[in-house]
DOZA-66181 format. One record per residue (C-alpha): x, y, z; residue in one letter; residue number from 1. Coordinates in steps of 0.1 Angstrom, whole numbers. Layout:
N
X:Y:Z:a:NUM $
...
***
This chain:
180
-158:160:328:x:1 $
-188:176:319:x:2 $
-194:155:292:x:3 $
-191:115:279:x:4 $
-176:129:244:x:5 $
-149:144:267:x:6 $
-144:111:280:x:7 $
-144:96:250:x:8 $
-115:123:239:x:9 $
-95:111:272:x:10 $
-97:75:264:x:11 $
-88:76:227:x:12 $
-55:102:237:x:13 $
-51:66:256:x:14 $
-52:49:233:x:15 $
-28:70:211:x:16 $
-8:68:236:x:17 $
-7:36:243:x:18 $
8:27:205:x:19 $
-28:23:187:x:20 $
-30:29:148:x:21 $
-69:20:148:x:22 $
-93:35:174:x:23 $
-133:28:167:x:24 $
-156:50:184:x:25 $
-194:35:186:x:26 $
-220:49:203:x:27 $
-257:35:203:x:28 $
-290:54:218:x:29 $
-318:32:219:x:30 $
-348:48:228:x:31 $
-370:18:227:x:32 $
-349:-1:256:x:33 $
-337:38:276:x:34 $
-298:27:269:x:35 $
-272:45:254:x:36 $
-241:28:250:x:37 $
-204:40:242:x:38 $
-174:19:227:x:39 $
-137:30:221:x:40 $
-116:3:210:x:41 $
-84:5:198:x:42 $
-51:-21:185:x:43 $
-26:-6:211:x:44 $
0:-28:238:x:45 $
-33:-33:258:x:46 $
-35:-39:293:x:47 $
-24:-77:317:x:48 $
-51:-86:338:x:49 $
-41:-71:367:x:50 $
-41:-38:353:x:51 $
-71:-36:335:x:52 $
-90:-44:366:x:53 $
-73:-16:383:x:54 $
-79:8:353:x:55 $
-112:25:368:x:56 $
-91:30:401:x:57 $
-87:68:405:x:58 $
-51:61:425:x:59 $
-40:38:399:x:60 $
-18:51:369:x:61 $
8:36:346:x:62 $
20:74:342:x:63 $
55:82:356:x:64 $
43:119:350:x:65 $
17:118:377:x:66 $
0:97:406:x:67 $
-34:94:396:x:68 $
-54:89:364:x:69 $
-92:100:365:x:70 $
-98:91:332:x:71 $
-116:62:334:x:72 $
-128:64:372:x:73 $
-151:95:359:x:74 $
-167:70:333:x:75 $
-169:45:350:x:76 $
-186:68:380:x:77 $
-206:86:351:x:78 $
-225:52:339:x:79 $
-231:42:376:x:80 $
-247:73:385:x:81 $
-270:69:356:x:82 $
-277:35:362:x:83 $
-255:23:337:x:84 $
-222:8:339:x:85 $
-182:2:324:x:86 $
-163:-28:313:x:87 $
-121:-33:302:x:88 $
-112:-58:283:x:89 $
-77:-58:273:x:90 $
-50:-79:264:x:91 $
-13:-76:258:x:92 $
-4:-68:225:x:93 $
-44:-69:211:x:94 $
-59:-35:223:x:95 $
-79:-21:246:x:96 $
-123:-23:243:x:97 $
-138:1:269:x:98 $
-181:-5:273:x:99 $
-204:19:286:x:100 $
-240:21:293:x:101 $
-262:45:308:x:102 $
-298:47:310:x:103 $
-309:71:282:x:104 $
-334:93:298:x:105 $
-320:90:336:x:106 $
-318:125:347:x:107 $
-284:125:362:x:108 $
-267:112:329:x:109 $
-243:135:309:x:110 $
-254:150:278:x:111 $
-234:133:248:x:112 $
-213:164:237:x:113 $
-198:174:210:x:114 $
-185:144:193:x:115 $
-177:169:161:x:116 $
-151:179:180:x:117 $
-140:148:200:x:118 $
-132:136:163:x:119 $
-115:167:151:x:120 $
-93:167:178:x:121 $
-81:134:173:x:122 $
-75:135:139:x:123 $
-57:171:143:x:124 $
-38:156:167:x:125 $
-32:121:147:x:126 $
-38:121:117:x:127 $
-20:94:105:x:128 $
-37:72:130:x:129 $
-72:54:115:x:130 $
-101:68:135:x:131 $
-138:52:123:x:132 $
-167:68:144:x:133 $
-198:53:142:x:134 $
-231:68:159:x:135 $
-268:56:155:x:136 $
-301:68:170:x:137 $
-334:50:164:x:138 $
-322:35:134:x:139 $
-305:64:118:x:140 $
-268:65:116:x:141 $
-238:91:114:x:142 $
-203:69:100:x:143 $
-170:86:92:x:144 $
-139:64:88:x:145 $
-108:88:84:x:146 $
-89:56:62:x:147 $
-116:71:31:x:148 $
-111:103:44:x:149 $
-77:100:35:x:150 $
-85:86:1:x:151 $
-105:117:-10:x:152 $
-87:140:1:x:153 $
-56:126:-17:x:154 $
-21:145:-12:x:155 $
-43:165:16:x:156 $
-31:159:54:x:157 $
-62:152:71:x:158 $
-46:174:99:x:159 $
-44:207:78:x:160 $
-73:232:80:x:161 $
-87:227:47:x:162 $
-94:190:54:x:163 $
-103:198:92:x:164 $
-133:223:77:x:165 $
-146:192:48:x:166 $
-142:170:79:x:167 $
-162:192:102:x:168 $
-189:200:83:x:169 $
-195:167:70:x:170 $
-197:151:104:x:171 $
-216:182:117:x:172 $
-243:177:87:x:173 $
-244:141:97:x:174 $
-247:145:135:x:175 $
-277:174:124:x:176 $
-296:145:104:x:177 $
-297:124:135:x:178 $
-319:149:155:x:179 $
-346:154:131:x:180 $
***
């Protein structure tokens, strides 16, 4: 994956997958301490023990549909090369919380991405599950939560392409105000 709001897509179509209603997205760049840190958690079937700490194993898959699952291997390898790294804790029947860190300014990290449309995507392909993205920088921060979403936009499916474009362009205004 090129990059981490791709990953971030993979592990919340986990996470839908895996039963959740509630996915939080957080990510943090701290320029004062060079970290930038990612969190997806989510109130699926979560993981035992045993498979959690298999998880970042690119052989190991819970799929029937195929043998591996690269998902979280390319994360975790993603924070390592950047001097970071990635933590699972899960439990069954409480969710899934995936940590990443990376060093902010090391050269081989990957760019954030698009996270406009890492939250479009989930929410045009769930909209009836809660997604609340949170993302600061420096002490400025970007929060959508789709559970007011849905509120304002009233009768509106959050998945139809009048809500999508509201949805879009507020994030993308909010995202804009981060880099100035």
């Amino acid at each position: 994956m090129e990059d981490l709001s791709l990953h971030i897509l993979d592990i919340a179509e986990n996470s839908i997958a895996a039963g959740a209603r509630t996915i939080t997205i957080s990510i943090v760049e701290d320029a004062t301490n060079d970290v930038l840190s990612l969190e997806i958690a989510d109130d699926g079937r979560g993981m035992n023990a045993e498979t959690a700490r298999k998880a970042s194993d690119p052989f190991y898959t819970t799929r029937t549909t195929r043998k591996i699952g690269m998902g979280l291997s390319l994360l975790h390898d993603a924070a390592r090369a950047a001097n970071g790294r990635m933590s699972i804790h899960s439990k069954p029947g409480s969710g899934t919380t995936i940590r990443a860190s990376f060093q902010l300014s090391h050269i081989d990290r990957q760019p954030l991405g698009n996270m406009t449309e890492t939250i479009m995507t989930l929410i045009a392909n769930a909209a009836d599950v809660d997604v609340h993205y949170a993302h600061s920088r420096n002490g400025k921060s970007v929060v959508f939560d789709s559970r007011e979403a849905r509120k304002q936009a009233g009768e509106i499916p959050l998945n139809s392409l009048e809500a999508l474009r509201l949805i879009r362009e507020y994030i993308d205004q909010e995202e804009h105000s981060l880099a100035q």
